[in-house]
C-alpha positions as CSV (number, residue, x, y, z in Angstrom):
1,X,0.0,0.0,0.0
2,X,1.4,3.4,-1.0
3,X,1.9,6.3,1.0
4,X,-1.5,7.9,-0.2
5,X,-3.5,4.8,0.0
6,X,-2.2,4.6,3.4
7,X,-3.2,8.3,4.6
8,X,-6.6,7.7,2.9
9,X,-7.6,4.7,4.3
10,X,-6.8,6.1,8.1
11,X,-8.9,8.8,7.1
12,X,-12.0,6.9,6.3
13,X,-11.6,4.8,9.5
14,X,-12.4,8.9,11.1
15,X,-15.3,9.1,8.9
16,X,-16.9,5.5,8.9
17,X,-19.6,3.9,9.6
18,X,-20.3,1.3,11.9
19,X,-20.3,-1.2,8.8
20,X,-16.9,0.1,7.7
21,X,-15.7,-0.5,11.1
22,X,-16.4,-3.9,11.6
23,X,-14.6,-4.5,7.8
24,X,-11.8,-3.0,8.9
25,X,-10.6,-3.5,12.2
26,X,-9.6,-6.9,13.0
27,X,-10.9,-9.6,15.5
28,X,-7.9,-9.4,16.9
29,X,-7.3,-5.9,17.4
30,X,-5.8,-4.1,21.0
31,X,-6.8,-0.6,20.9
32,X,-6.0,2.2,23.5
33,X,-8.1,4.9,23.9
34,X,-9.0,7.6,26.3
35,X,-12.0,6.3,28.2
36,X,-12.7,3.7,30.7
37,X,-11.5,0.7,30.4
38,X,-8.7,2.5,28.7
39,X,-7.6,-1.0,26.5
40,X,-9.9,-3.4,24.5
41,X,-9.1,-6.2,22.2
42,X,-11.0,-7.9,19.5
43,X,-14.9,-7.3,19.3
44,X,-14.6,-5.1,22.5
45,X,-12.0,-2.6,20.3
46,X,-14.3,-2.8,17.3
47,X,-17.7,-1.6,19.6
48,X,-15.4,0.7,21.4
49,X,-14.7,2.8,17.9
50,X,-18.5,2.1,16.6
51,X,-20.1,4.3,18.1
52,X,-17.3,7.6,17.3
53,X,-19.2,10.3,15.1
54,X,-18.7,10.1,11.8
55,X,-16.3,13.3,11.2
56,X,-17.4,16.0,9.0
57,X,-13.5,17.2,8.9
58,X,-10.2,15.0,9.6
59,X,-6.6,16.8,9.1
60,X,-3.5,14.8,10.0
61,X,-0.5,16.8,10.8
62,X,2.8,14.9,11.9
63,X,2.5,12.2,9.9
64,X,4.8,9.2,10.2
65,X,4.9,6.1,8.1
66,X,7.0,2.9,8.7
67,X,7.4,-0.5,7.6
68,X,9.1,-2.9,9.3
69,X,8.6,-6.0,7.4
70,X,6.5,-7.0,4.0
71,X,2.6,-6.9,5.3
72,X,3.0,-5.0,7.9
73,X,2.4,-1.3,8.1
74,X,2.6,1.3,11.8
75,X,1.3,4.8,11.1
76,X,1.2,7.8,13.8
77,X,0.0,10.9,13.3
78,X,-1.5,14.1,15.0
79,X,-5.5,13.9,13.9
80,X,-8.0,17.5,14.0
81,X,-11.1,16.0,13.9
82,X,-14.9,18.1,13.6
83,X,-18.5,17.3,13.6
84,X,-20.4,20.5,14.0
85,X,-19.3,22.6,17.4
86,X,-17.5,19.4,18.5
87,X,-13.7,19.4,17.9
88,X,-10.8,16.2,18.9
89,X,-7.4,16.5,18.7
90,X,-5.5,13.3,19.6
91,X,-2.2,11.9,18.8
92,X,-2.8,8.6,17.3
93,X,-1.0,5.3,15.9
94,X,-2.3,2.3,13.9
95,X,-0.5,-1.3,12.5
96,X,-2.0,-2.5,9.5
97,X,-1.4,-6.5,9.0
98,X,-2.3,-7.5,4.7
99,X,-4.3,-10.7,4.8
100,X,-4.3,-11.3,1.3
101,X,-3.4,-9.0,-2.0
102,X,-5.1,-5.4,-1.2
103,X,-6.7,-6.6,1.7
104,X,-5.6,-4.5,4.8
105,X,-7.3,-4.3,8.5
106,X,-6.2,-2.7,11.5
107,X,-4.7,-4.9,14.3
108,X,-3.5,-1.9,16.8
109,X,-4.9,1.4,17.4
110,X,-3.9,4.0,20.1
111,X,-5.4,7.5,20.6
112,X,-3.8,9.8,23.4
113,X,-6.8,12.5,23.1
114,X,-4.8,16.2,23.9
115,X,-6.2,19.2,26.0
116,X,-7.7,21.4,23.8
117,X,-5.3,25.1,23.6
118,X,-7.3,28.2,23.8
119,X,-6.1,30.6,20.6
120,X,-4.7,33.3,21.5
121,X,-6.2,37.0,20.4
């Protein structure tokens, strides 16, 4: 998967549905997010993310992309997300494992949700 590919499919994963969701993220998945319980694996990571709105606007800043062996691919990144007056900022990362040709899901996710700065005048 390319660079671009890469960058677009995290960024449908912030505007997906719950279908998309369940297609993408792997049974065996071990997320981290910032809500209680804090750490979920498999169908518990997959219902933890189902129910996230579905983004009207996702910028990545930061972006990092690395590939440590054929099939396997770790993103992180610095994620703006909006919906309405509601605004996320998070610093995130993701492994993609290929099952087969063109078929990618996501096997890790972490999101480390940051304090939101007050712009200055």
């Amino acid at each position: 998967m390319d660079d671009d590919r890469v960058w677009s499919f995290e960024e449908s994963l912030w505007q997906a549905s719950e279908e998309r969701y369940h297609e993408n993220v792997d049974a065996e998945c071990v997320m981290a997010l910032s809500h209680a319980p804090y750490l979920f694996q498999g169908q518990a990571a997959t219902d933890a993310v189902s129910g996230t709105p579905e983004w009207d606007e996702v910028s990545f800043s930061n972006r990092k992309i690395s590939r440590p062996e054929e099939g396997l691919i770790v993103v992180g990144y610095e994620v703006k997300a909006q919906k309405a007056d509601v605004c996320y900022n998070a610093a995130c990362t993701s492994v993609y494992r290929r099952k087969a040709h063109e078929d990618w899901t996501v096997v890790q996710h972490a999101q480390v949700a940051k304090p939101e700065v007050e712009e200055a005048d």
